[in-house]
Legacy VTK file of the C-alpha trace (Angstrom):
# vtk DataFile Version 3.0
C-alpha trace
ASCII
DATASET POLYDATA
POINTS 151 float
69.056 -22.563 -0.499
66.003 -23.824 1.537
63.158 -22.070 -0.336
59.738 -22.556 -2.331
61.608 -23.484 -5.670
64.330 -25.927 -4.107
61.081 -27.675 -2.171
58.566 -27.760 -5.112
61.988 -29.095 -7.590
61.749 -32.391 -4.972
58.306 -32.678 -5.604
58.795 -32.460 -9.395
61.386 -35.495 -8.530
58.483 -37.624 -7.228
56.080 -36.148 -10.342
58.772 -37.105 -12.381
58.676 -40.953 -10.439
55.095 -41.262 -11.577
55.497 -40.325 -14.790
58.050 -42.946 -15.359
55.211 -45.796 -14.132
52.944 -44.499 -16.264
50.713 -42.381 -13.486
49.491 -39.009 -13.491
52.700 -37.452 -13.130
51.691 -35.646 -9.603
54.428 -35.154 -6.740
54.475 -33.706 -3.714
56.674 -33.406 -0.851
56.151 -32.893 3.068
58.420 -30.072 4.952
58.997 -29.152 8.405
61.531 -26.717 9.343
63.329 -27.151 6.414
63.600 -30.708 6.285
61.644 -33.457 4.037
59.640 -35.735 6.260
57.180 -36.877 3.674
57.472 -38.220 -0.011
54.479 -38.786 -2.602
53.447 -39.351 -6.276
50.508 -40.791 -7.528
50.221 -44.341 -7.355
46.305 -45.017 -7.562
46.971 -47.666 -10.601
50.236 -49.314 -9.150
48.204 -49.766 -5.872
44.832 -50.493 -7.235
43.418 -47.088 -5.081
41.533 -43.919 -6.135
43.146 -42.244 -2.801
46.432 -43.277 -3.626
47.379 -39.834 -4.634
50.425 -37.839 -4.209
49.002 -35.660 -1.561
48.006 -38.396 0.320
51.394 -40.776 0.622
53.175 -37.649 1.235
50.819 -36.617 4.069
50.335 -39.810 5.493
54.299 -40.582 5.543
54.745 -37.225 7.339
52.571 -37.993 10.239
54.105 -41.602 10.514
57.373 -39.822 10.710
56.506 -36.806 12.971
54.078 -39.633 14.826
51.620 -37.040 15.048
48.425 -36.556 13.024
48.762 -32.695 12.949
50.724 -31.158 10.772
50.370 -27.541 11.696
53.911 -26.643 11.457
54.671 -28.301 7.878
54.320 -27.405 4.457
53.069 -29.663 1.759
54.944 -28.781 -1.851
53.064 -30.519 -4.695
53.188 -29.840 -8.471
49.153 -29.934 -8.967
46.458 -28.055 -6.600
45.216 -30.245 -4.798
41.945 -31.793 -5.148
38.968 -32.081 -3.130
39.738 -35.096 -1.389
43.349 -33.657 -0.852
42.593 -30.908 0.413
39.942 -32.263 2.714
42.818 -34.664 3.730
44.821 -31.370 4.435
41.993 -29.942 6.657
42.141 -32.687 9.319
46.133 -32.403 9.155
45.575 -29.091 10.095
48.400 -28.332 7.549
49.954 -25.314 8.235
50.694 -24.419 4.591
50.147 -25.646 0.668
52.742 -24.527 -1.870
51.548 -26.062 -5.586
52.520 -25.239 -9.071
50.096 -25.760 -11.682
46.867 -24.513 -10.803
43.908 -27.043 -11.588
40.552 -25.726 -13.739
39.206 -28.693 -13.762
39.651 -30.784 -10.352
41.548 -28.386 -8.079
39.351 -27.078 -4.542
39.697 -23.986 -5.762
37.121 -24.242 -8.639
34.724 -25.487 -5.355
35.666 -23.955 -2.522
38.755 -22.892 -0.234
36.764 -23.968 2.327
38.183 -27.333 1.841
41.137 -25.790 3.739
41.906 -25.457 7.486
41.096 -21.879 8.142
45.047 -21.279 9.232
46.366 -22.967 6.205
47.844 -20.821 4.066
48.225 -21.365 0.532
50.543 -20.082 -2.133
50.355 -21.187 -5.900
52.333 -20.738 -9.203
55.862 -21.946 -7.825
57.470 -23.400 -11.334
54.339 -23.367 -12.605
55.863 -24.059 -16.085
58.016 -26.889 -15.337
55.283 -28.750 -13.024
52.609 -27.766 -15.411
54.777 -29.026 -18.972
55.187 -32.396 -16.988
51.757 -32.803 -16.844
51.187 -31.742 -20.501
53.770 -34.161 -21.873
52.739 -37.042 -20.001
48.709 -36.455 -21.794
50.127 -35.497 -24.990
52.602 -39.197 -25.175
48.883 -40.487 -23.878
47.473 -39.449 -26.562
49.765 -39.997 -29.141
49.914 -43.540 -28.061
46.482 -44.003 -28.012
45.819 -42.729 -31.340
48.852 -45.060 -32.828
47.172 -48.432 -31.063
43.633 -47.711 -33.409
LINES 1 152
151 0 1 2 3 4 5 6 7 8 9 10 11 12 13 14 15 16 17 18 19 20 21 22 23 24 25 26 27 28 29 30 31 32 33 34 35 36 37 38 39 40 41 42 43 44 45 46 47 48 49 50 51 52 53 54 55 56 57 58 59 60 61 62 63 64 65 66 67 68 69 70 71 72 73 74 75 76 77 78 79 80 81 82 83 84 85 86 87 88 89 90 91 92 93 94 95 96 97 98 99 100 101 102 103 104 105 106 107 108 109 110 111 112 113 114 115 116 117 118 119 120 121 122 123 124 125 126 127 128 129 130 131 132 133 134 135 136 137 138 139 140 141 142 143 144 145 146 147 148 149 150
């Protein structure tokens, strides 16, 4: 029951959270030993902050949780690779593993350098890569839609 595809479908639940408020439609979710202990989706417009992304909120209310700044022994499920500033953020966590969906040409580390990462972090991509990456192309295609019906 507890596996990469029942994790990453709670972290399409947060995407799907953002989506709703009109946000990047980004989730991610927080495990450690099998148990959510950090929730996330993008919220830099509703909060006004470029950092504000899912990656972030779920990290950050992991370590408030576990009251511990490490996360060695947690996974972070999020629909998106991470960015630079993500995974950078997942570096000092010392995050013991990333799971994402959709890969990212254009802004994921990956198209830098996995050198962003903690050199034990161990990363895994592709998990419902179609579902995390049609939520993604939905919410840009309504974008534009809407867009070109306001000219």
């Amino acid at each position: 029951m507890f596996n990469d595809e029942y994790f990453m479908r709670e972290a399409l639940k947060e995407a799907r959270k953002a989506y709703d408020e009109n946000e990047i439609p980004v989730g991610a979710v927080v495990v450690c030993q099998n148990r959510i202990v950090g929730r996330g989706h993008n919220q830099s417009i509703a909060l006004n902050d470029a950092t504000a992304h899912a990656e972030m909120v779920a990290l950050s209310s992991a370590s408030n949780y576990l009251n511990s700044r490490y996360l060695k022994e947690c996974t972070l499920y999020v629909t998106l690779e991470p960015c630079v500033m993500c995974a950078g953020a997942s570096f000092w966590a010392q995050l013991g593993e990333i799971v994402f969906g959709a890969a990212d040409s254009k802004n994921g580390f990956s198209k830098h350098s996995k050198s962003y990462l903690h050199p034990a972090t161990l990363i895994k991509g592709g998990v419902l890569e179609n579902e995390c990456l049609g939520l993604i192309q939905s919410f840009f295609k309504n974008l534009r839609e809407n867009k070109n019906s306001t000219k």
